[in-house]
N, C-alpha and C positions, 0 to 999 in steps of 0.2 A: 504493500500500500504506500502511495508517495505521502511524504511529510510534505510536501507543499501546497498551500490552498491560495487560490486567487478570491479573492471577490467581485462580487455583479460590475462590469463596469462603471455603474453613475454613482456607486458607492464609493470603488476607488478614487474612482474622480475625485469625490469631493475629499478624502482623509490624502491624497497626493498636496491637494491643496491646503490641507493643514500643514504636511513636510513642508512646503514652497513656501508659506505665510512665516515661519522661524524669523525671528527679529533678526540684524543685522548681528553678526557673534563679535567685530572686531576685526571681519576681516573682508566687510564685502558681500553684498550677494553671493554666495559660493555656488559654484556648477559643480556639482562633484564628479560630472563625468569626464570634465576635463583638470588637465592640458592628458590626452592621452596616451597612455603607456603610466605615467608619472606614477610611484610608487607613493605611501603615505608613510607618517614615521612610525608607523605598528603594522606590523605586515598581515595582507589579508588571510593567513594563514592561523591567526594567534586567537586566543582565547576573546579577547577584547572586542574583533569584528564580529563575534557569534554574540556578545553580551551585551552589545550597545542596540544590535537593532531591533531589540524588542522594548518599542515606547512604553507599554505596560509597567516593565519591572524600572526603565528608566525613570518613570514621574515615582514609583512608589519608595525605590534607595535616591533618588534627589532629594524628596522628602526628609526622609529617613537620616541621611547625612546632613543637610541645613538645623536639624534638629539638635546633631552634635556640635554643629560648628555654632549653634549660638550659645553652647553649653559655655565654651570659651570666653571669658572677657574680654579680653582684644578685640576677637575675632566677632563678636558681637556688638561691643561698641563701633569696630570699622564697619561694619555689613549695615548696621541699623541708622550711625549718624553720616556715614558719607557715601550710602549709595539711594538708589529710588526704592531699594529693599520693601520699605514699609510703604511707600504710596505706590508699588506697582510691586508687591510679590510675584504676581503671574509673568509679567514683561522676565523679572529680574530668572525666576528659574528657567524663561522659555530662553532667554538671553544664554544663561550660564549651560542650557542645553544644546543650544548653537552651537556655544566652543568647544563644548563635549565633540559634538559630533563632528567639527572640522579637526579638532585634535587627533580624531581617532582614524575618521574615514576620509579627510582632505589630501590633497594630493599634499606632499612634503614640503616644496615654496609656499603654498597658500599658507598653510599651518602655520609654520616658521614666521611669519609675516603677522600670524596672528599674535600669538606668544610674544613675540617681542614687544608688541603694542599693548600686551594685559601686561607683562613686564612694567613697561614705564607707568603705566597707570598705576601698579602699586608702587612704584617708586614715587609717588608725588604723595602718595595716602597716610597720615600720622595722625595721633590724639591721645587722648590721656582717658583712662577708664574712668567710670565714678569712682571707685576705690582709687583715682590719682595714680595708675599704672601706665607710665608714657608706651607708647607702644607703634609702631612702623608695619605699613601693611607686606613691607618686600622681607618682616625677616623670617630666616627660613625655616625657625620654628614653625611659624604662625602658618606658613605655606606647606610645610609637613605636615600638619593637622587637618588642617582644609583635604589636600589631597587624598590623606590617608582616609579619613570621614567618607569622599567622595566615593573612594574605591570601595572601603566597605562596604556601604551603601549600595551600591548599584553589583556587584558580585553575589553580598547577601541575599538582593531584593530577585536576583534572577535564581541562585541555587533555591529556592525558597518555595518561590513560586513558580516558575518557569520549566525549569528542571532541576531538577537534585544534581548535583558535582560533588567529584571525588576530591579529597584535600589538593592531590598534585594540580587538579585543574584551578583548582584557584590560589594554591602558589604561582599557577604560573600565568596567573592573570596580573597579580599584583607586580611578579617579576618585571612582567612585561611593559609597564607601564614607567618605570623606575626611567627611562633616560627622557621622556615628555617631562612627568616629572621637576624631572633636575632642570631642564631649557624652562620652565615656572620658577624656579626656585627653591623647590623643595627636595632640598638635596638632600634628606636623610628618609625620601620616601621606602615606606618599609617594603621588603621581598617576599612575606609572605603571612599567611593570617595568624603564626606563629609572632612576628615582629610587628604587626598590626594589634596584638592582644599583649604584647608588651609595651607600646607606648601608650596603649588605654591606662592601664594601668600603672604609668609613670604619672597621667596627665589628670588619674581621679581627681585628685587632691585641688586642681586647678579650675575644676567646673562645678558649673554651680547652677541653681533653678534662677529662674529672672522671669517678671512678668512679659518679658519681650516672646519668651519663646510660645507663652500662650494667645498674646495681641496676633504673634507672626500665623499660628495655627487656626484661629480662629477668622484671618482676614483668607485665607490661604480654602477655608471651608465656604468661604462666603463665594470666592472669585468665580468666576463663569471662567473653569480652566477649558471642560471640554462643551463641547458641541452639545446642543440641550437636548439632542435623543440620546445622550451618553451621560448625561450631567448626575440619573441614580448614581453611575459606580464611581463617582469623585469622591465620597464621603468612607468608601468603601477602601479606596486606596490610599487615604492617606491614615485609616485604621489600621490597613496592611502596613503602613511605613512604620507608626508606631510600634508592633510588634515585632520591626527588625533591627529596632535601638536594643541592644543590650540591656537586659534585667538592670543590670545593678546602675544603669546609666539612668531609665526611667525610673528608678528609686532616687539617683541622686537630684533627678530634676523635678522630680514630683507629679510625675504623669501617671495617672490611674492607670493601672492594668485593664480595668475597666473599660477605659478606651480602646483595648484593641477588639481583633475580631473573634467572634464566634466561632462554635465545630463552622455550620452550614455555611459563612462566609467564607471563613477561609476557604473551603472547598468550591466556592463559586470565582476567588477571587485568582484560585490555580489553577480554574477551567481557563479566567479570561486572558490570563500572562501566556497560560500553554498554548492557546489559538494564537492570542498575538504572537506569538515564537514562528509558526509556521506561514504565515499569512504576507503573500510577497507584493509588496506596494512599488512597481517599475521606476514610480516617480520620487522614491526616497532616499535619501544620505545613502544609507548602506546601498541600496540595490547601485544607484549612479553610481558609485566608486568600483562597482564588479566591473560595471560598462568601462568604465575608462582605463582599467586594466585587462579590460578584453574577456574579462570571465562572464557565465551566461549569469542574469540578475536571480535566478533562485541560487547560486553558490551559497550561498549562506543559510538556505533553508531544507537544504537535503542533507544526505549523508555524508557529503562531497564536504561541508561544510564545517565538519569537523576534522578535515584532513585525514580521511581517511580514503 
């Protein structure tokens, strides 16, 4: 039986046109299926291109991770007073999912071009916490944390839901991600979810609840994220995100367990990751970047797709 499912025409049409509508990431309208041949700096072979093209588990560990990263005081005073964070949540994650996906699926010039330009932007970014913690948005603590959150996040959110992974594959999603990375700044991004569960646990002691992070969840439940014949399963997926914050992380912030999801949820919410996993949209990030490396655009949703 193929693991690949198309949908109706005028349905594609229109979720291609949610890919096309991605705010600007930093780097430009992106084509992802050009300049042709052009490699990206994660090779389509790696764990990453299988992980990033299922939108599902991406909105559910973006979630998931924005939740740790405002756990941080730095990283929450930078996100909360010097970006559009709080007057355009949706912009700011659809923004920070742009550059996800040029980082991962843009041809290698585009990328590069990008990165250096979120570079200088944190290089211009400073403030001092309420508790009087001066703090710089390029240093590479603060950019190791972000990342590491990120990667959790979206690896957790896909073994989770999506499909179950063996440890090796997600060492070697984390490995892989290690030289993007360092060109961000975060030069001590950790190699593996071994070294990911040791800076948690360097970085308890540094995090803390804030009422920002319930303002942020609560504007984030309001927002008109998807499409209103989709708008039920919003509330559903960022219950899914919360239960892929670490126990002792939602103890430390004070998020009810309460909020996550039910047996019947979650089992609706690993039907809807599992379809989006197979379900091949021509007009998307991932499918364009097969095209432009000459692969056919289901590569990523057969078995061909896990290099095998």
């Amino acid at each position: 039986m193929s693991l690949v499912l198309r949908l109706p025409a005028g349905i594609e049409r229109k979720l291609e046109l949610l890919w096309r509508g991605l705010p600007d990431s930093g780097a430009g309208r992106v084509d992802f299926s050009t300049p042709a041949g052009e490699a990206a700096l994660i090779s389509a072979q790696s764990m990453s291109w299988r992980v990033f093209k299922n939108p599902v588990t991406l909105f559910i560990g973006g979630v998931a991770a924005v939740i740790l990263e405002l756990a941080e005081p730095c990283v929450r005073t930078g996100v909360w007073e010097h970006s559009r964070f709080r007057k355009d949540p949706v912009g700011r994650l659809q923004r920070t999912g742009a550059a996800a996906m040029v980082t991962v699926y843009g041809a290698r010039s585009v990328a590069t071009r990008m990165i250096e330009r979120v570079a200088r932007m944190h290089s211009a970014i400073s403030g001092v916490t309420p508790c009087g913690v001066a703090f710089t948005a390029a240093d590479p603590a603060l950019l190791t944390w972000v990342h590491a959150t990120a990667s959790y996040g979206f690896i957790a959110a896909y073994a989770e839901y999506a499909c179950p992974l063996g440890a090796p594959e997600i060492d070697e999603f984390f490995r892989e991600s290690v030289p993007t990375a360092q060109l961000y700044g975060a030069v001590d991004a950790p190699r593996s979810m071994r070294e990911v569960e040791s800076l948690f646990a360097a970085m308890k002691g540094r995090l803390s609840r804030s009422a920002i992070l319930f303002e942020f969840l609560d504007l984030l439940r309001a927002a008109p994220v998807l499409p209103r014949p989709l708008a039920w399963i919003q509330g559903l997926l960022i219950r899914a995100a919360l239960d892929v914050v670490p126990a002792w992380a939602r103890e430390r912030l004070g998020l009810d367990a309460r909020q996550g999801l039910r047996s019947l949820e979650r089992s609706m919410v690993k039907s809807i990751a599992g379809l989006a996993d197979r379900i091949v949209l021509p007009g998307s990030a991932p499918a364009q970047a097969c095209v432009r490396l000459g692969l056919p655009v289901t590569y990523l949703y057969g078995r061909q797709g896990r290099g095998t």
